[in-house]
N, C-alpha and C positions, 0 to 999 in steps of 0.2 A: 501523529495528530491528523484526523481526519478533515479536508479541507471541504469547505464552507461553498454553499451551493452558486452563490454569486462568482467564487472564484473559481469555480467549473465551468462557467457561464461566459458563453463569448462578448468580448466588448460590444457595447451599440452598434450597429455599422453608419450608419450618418456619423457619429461621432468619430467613429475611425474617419473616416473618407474626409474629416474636416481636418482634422490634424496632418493626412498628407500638402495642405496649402501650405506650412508652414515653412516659414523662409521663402516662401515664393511670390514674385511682384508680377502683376500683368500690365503691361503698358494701357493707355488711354487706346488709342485704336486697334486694339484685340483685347477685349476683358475676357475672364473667366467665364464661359458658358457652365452655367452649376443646374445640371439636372439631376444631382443625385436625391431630392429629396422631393416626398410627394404633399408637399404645404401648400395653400394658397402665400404669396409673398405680400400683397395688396391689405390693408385694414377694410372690416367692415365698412359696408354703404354707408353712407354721412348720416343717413336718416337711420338707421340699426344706432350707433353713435351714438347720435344722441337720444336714444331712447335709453341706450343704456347710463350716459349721464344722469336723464331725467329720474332713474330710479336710483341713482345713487343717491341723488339729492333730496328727494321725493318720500321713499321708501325704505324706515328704519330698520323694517322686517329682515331687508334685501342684505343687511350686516350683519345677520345672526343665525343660527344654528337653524337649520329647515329641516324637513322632514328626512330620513336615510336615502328614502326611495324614491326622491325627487319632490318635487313643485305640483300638488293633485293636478291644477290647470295644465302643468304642461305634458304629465302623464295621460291624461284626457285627451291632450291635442293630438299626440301620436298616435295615441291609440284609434282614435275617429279618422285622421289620414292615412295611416295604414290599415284600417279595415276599409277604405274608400279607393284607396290606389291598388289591390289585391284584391277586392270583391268578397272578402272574408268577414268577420267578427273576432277583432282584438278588443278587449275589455281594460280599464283605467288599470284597474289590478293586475293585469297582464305586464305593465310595463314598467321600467323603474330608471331612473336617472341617470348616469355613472357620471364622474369625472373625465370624460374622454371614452370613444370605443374601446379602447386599450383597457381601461378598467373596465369595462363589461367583459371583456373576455377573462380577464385577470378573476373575475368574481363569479362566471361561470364554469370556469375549471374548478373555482374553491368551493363550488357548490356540488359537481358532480365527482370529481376524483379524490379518491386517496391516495397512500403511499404506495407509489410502486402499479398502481393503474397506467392505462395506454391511449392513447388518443392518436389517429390518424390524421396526419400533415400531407397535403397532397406537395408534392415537391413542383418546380420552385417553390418554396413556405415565402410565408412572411416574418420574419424573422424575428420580430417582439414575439408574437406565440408562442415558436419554438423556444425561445430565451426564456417566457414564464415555464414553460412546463418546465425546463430546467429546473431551473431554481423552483420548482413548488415537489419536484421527484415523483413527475408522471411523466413516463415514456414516450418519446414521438416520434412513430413510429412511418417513415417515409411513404407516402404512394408514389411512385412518379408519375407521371403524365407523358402522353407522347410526345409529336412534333409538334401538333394542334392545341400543348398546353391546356387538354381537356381529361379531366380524373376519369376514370374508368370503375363503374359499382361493383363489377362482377370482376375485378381486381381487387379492392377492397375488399370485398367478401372474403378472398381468401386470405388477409391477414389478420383479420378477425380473432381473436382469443377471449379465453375467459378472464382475461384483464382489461378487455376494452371496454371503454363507457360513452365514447366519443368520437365523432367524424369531423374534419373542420372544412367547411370549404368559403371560400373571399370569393364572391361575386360581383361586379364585377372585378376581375383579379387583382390583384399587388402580389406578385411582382409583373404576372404576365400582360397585364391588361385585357383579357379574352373572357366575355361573357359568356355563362355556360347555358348552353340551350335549354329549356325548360324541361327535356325530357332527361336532360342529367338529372337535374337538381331532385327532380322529382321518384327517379333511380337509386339515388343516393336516399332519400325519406323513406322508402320503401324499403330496404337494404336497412336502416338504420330502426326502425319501426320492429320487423322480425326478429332484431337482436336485441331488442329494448335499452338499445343505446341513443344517445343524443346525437342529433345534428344540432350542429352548430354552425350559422351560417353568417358571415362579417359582411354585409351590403355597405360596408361605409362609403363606394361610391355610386350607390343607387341613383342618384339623382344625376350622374353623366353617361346612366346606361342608353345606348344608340337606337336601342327600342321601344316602338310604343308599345303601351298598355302594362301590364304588369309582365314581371319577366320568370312568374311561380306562379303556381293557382295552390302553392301549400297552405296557406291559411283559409284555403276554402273547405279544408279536410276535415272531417268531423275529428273532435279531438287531438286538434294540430297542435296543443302543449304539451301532450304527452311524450314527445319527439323532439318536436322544432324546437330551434334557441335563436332569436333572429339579434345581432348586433348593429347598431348603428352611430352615426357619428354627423351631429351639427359643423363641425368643425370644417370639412371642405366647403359643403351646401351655404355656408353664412358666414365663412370667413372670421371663425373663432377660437383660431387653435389655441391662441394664448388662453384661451378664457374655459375649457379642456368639458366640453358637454358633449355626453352620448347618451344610447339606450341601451337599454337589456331588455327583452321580451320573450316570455316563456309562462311556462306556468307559475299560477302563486305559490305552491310550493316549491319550487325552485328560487323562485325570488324572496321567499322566507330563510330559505339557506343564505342565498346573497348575500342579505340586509347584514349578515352578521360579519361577513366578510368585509363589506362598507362601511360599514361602524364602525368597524377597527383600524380601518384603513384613513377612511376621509371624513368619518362621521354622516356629512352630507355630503352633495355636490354643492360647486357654487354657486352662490344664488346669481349675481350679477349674469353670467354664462347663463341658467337656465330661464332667465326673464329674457332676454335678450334672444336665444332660443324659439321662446313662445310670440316675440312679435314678431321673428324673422318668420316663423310657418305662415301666422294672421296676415301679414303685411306682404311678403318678399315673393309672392307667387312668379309674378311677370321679372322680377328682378333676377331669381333665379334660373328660369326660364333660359333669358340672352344669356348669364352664364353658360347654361347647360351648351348651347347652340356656340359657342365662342371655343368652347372646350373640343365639341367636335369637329370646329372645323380646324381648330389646329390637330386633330389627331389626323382628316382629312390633307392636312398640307404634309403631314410625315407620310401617312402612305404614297401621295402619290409624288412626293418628292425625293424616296428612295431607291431610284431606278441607280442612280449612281454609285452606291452603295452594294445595290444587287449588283451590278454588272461587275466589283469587284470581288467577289464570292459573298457578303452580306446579307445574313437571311431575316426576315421579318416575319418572328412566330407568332408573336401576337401584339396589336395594339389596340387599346381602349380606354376610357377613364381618363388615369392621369398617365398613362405605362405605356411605351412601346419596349417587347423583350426581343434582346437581336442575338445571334449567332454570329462571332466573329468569324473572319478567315485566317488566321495568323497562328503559328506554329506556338502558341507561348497563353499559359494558364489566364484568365480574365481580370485574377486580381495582380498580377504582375501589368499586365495591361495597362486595366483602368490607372493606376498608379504613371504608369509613363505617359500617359493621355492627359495630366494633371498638369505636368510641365512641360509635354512637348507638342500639346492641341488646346492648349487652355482649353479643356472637356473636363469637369470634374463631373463624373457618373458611377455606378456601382457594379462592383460584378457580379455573375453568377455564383462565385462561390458565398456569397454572404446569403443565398437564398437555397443552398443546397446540404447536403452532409458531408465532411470533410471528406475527402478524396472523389466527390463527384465528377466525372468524365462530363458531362452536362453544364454543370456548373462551372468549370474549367472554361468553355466557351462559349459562355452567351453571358451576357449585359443587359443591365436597366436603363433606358433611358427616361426620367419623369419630363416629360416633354411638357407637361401645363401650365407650366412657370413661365415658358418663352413662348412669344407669339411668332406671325409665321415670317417675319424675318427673319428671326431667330433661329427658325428649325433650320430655313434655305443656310446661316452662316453652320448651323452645328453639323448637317451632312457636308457640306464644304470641307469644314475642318477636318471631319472624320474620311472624308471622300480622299485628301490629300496626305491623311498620315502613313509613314510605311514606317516598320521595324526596323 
């Protein structure tokens, strides 16, 4: 009997890394420091709240069956801020709603791959993608990346096949945190353009990248749907994981393929999520903003409170977003680690091998820290912790 693609399919890893608490109690004056997971913790702004109350209450529309492809207004709104924050022309039709980033990506693999196609994972992966292509039986096929956690095009290029249809790259990253300079990205569209394959590109933390202005000028590119697949995700930006809104943007026939995948899936998105969505863009400019600035300065308080760290072999390959990726010093694989760092550092974090292919040397020794959950006492107690652990 031939087993079933889910059960080829490695478990979630949050969900793993949750289940090593079990049976374990942390006293009141040491609690669990838990950066394994890259969520806001905090509920929407009071004022988001109650808007989305307001339509619960308000708005009978808001409890029934919407369009596949999202909310028109809210397809509109994206589409007009990202042709204004990128300097391009993204079109209403350009863009479509998903359930979460995670279903955009889910529904642009179902749009462009078949059985037994390939798709390019720059290694550390983010590990839902790798899991869907699992389970959907298109191949993912590792890049790695250096020490700088930066993909390399003219490496790509050479695993290229007549099975590929697809590039993936998470800017800024998960797991690495390391924004990729515009002249990658732009490397990689070119690369992916002469093979007439898709880029597909995950921004779900666009809105904590460290730099001004746009961080691509690919939507400036005459016919940038012919290539591009941009993903995005409300759920960091407005504090609405629960509530699970993203985008998919690309061309309309690519989003005619989608729809069908959506329909089957979710029908719609939810409306509550995509109302709430559309006021957070109108309304939450300045609010997101001090977000943005609160995020970098606690990625500012890990760098430069990792001297301790460093000075015991600890390396910091990359940090940004919500991610810092570190390089242990210690004779002993990452997820054996992480796992004794659970009850003997109250540190629950994740390792490298959950973002690598089995047997990866790489993955072996380097870690995720989601640092954006704890503020900067928090970081000062988690390098302490980790500063004082020995094997």
């Amino acid at each position: 009997m031939t087993q079933s693609r889910t059960a080829a399919t490695f478990a979630p890893p949050v969900m793993e890394a949750r289940r090593w608490l079990h049976g374990l109690s942390f006293p009141a004056d040491r609690p669990l420091i838990n950066v394994s997971q890259a969520a806001p913790v905090d509920p929407p702004p009071e004022a988001l709240r109650a808007e989305i109350a307001r339509v619960a209450l308000e708005d009978p529309s808001a409890h029934l069956y919407g369009p596949d492809l999202g909310l028109p207004a809210l397809r509109a709104e994206v589409a007009a801020r990202f042709s204004a924050d990128y300097g391009g022309q993204v079109a209403p039709a350009q863009v479509a709603i998903t359930a979460g980033c995670n279903q955009a990506f889910t529904a642009a693999i179902a749009a462009l791959c078949g059985e037994g196609d390939e798709v390019l994972l720059p290694t550390p992966w983010y590990f839902n993608h790798k899991m869907w292509l699992d389970m959907s039986g298109v191949g993912a096929i590792p890049l790695p990346t250096g020490a700088d956690l930066i993909p390399d095009a003219d490496h790509a290029a050479a695993l290229i096949t007549d099975r590929t249809r697809a590039i993936v790259l998470v800017t800024p990253n998960n797991p690495g945190g390391v924004e990729y300079p515009a002249a990658t990205v732009a490397a990689f569209f070119d690369l992916a353009r002469a093979h007439g394959l898709a880029l597909i590109i995950d921004e779900t933390y666009r809105d904590f990248d460290s730099r001004p202005g746009a961080p691509h000028d690919l939507l400036t590119r005459p016919d940038w749907d012919d290539t591009l697949v941009l993903l995005y995700s409300f759920s960091k930006a407005y504090r609405l994981t629960g509530h699970r809104v993203g985008a998919l943007i690309g061309s309309p026939a690519l989003l005619a393929e989608a729809e069908k995948f959506l329909d089957t899936v979710t029908i719609c998105p939810a409306q509550l999520g995509q109302h709430a969505a559309l006021w957070g863009m109108r309304n939450l400019g300045q609010w997101l903003a001090g977000e943005r600035a609160e995020i970098l300065d606690r990625r500012a308080a890990l760098e430069t409170g990792f001297a301790p760290l460093a000075a015991q072999g600890w390396q910091l390959l990359g940090c940004g977003a919500y991610f810092a990726y570190v390089a242990h010093p210690f004779d002993l694989p990452s997820d054996d680690l992480a796992r004794r760092l659970v009850a003997e550092a109250g540190v629950l974090l994740l390792p490298g091998t959950m973002f690598t292919p089995d047997g990866d040397a790489f993955g072996a020794r380097t870690l995720r820290i989601a640092f954006a959950n704890i503020d900067r006492a928090g970081i000062g107690i988690l390098i302490d912790r980790l500063s004082a652990w020995r094997p």
